[in-house]
N, C-alpha and C positions, 0 to 999 in steps of 0.2 A: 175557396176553390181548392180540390183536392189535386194533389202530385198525382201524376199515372206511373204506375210500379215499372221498376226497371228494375232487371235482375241483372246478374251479373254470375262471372266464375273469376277463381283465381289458380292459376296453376301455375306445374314444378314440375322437375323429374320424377317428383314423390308419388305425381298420379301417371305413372306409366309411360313409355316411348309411343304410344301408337295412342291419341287421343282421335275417336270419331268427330271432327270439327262440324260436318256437315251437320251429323245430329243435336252437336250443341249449340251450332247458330238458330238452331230450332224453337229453342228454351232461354235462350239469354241475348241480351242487348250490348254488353258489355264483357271484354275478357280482360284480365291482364296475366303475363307469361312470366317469372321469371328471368333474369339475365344475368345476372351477376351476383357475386356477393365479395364484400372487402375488396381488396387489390387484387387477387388474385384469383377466386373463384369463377367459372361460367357454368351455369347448370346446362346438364351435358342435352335438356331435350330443348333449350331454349331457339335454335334455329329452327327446328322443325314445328313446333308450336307456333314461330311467328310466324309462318308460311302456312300455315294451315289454317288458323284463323283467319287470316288475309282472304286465301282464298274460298272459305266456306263464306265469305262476304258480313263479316263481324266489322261495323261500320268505325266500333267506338275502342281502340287498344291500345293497353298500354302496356308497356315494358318496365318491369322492376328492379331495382337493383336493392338487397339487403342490405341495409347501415351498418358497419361495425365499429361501435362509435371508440374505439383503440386505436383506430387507423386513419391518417387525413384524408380528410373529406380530398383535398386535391388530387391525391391518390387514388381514391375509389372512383372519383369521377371521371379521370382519364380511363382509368380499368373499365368504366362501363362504356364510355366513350370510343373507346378502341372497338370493343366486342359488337354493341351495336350499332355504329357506324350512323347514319345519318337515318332522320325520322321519315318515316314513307306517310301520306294522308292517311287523316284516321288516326295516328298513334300519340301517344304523350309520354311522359315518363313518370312514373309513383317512385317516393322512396316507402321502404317497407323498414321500419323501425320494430323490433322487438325483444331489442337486449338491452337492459337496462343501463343507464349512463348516458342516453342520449337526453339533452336538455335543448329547450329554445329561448333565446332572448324575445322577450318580448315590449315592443317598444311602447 
């Protein structure tokens, strides 16, 4: 029995302030937005991305915070924690790991 494709986007400030959400709930199933990064970071189009996916009706979102694995996790988790406040239906959280030095115990 074959999987049925699901696409998906992943965005940032990187792809611009003004994303047409409407057109992209068009073409994809899933988004996930940017939120944070370290302790201190919030990508500045993160509010507007989560509100605009929401309401182009993108069923399946999730919110990212970049790892920076220098910094405590308990740190960064309160800093994403703060910024995006409580989950609305629909959303989950990713962590986006891509600097080297993050390791996982595995049991």
């Amino acid at each position: 029995m074959s999987t049925p494709r699901r696409d998906a986007i992943d965005v940032s400030r990187w792809q611009g302030q003004n994303i047409d959400w409407p057109t992209v709930a068009r073409h994809v199933d899933t988004a996930a937005v940017k939120a944070t990064q370290g302790n201190f970071g919030t990508d500045k189009a993160f509010m507007r991305n989560r509100a605009g996916m929401a309401a182009a009706g993108i069923h399946c979102r999730f919110l990212y915070h970049w790892l920076s694995p220098a910094i405590s996790a308990k740190a960064q988790a309160g800093h994403f924690l703060r910024i995006v406040g409580g989950l609305a239906p629909g959303e989950g959280v990713l962590l986006d790991v891509e600097e080297p030095g993050v390791t996982a115990k595995l049991a």
